[in-house]
N, C-alpha and C positions, 0 to 999 in steps of 0.2 A: 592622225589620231582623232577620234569622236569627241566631241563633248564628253560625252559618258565616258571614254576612259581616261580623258584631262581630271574630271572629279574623283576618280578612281586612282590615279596615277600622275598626281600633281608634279611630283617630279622629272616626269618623263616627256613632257612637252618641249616642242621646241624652244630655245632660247636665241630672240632675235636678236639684242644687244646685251652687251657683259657692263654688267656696273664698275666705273674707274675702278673701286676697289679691288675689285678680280684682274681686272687689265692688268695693274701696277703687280699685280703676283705672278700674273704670265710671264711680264716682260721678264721679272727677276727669274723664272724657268729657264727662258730662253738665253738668259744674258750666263748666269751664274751652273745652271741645275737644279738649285734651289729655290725657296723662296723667302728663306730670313737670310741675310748676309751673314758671315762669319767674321764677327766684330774682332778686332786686334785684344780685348778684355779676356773674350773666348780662347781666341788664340793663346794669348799668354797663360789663362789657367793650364789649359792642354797641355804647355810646355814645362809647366809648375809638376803635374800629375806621371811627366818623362816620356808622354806621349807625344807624338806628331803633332805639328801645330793647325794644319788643319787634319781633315778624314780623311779614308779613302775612299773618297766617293767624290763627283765633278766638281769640288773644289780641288783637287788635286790632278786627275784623272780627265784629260781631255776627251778622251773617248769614249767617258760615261754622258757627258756634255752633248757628245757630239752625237750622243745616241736617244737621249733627251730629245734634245733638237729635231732627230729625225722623226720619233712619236710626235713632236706638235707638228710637222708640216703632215706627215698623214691623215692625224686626225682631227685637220683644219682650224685648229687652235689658233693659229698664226694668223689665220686670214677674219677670224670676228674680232681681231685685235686689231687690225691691218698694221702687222708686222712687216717693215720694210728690213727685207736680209739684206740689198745690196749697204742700207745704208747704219743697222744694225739697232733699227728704232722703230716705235710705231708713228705710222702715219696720220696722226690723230691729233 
């Protein structure tokens, strides 16, 4: 990308390193599917309300997870974190 379209298109430059802040949001992508935890507080409202105590979505559902999962190693998410899979953490 030119100078001219980094001034044009600030957003779309490359990003060399992810601020911890962002890191710590990945890892819960890759750990969870999400990125706030679903606190037992939450949970127990849900159960208050006669719903399900978590969603249906990768907190319940492994194969939304696992599908999750499979978007960030595609789209190399995993590797500006240096997300180690065998050990299930980043290498940082």
């Amino acid at each position: 990308m030119s100078d001219d379209e980094v001034r044009l298109y600030p957003w779309r430059k490359a990003v060399k390193t992810l601020p911890d802040s962002v890191k710590i949001q990945i890892v819960n992508l890759i750990k969870m599917g999400h990125v706030p935890q679903l606190s037992g507080s939450r949970e127990d409202a849900r159960e208050k309300l006669g719903i399900d105590r978590a969603p249906p979505t990768a907190y319940k559902d492994k194969s939304a997870l696992l599908e999750i999962q499979q978007l960030i190693k595609e789209s190399g998410l995993d590797e500006k974190i240096a997300w180690n899979w065998r050990k299930g953490k980043p290498d940082y």
